[in-house]
C-alpha positions in Angstrom: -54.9 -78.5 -27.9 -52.7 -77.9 -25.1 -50.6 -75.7 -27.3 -53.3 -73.3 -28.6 -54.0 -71.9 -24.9 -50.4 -71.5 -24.5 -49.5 -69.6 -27.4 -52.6 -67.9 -27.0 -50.9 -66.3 -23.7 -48.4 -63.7 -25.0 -46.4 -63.8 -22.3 -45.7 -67.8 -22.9 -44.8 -66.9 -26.7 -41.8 -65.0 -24.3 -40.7 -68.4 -22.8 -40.4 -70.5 -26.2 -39.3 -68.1 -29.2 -38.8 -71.0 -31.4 -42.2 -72.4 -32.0 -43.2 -68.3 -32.2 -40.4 -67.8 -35.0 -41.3 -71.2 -36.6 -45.2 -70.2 -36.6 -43.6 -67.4 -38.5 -42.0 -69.1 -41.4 -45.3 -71.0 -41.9 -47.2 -67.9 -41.7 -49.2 -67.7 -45.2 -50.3 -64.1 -44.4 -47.1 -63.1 -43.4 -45.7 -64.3 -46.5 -47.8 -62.3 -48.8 -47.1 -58.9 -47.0 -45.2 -56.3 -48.8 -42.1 -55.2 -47.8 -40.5 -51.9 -48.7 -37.1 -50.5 -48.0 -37.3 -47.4 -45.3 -34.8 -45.2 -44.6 -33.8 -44.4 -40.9 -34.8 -40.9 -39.7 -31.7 -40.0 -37.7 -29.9 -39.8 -41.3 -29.9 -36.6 -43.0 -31.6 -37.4 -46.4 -29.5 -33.8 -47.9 -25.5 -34.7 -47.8 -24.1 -31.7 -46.3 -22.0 -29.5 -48.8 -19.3 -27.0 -48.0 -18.4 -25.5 -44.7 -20.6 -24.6 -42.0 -18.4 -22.1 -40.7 -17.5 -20.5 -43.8 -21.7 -20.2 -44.5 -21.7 -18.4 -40.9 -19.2 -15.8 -42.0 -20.7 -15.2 -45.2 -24.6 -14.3 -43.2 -22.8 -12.3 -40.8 -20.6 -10.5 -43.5 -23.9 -9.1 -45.0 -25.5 -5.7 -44.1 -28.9 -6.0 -42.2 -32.3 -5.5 -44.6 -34.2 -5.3 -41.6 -32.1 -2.6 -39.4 -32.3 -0.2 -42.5 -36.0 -0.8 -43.3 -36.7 0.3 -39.9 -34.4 3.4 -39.8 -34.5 4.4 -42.9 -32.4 5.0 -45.6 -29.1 6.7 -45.2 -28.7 10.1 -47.0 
């Protein structure tokens, strides 16, 4: 009974993490979660392809749309 009021204290659990992992492993609830496989955000889920710098020089090799739609076109 002694127990109960102890692990009932969250900050105890801190000072003996073995009965808290071996309430664990009994856990029935715990064992009947689902688990699922997720994948870390700070990965990029697109493998990058080709050359960033090359990409650059191609945008800046191309005439501006939007300078000629506002002047006009060239006769």
């Amino acid at each position: 009974m002694q127990n109960t009021g102890l692990y009932a204290n969250p900050f105890a659990l801190m000072m003996d993490p073995q009965a808290v992992i071996a309430a664990m492993e009994r856990s029935e609830r715990l064992n009947h979660l689902q688990s699922r496989i997720c994948r870390p955000l700070d990965k990029p889920l697109i493998p990058l392809v080709g050359d960033a710098n090359a990409f650059d020089q191609e945008i800046d090799a191309t005439p501006d749309i939007e300078a000629d739609m506002i002047d006009g076109p060239a006769d």
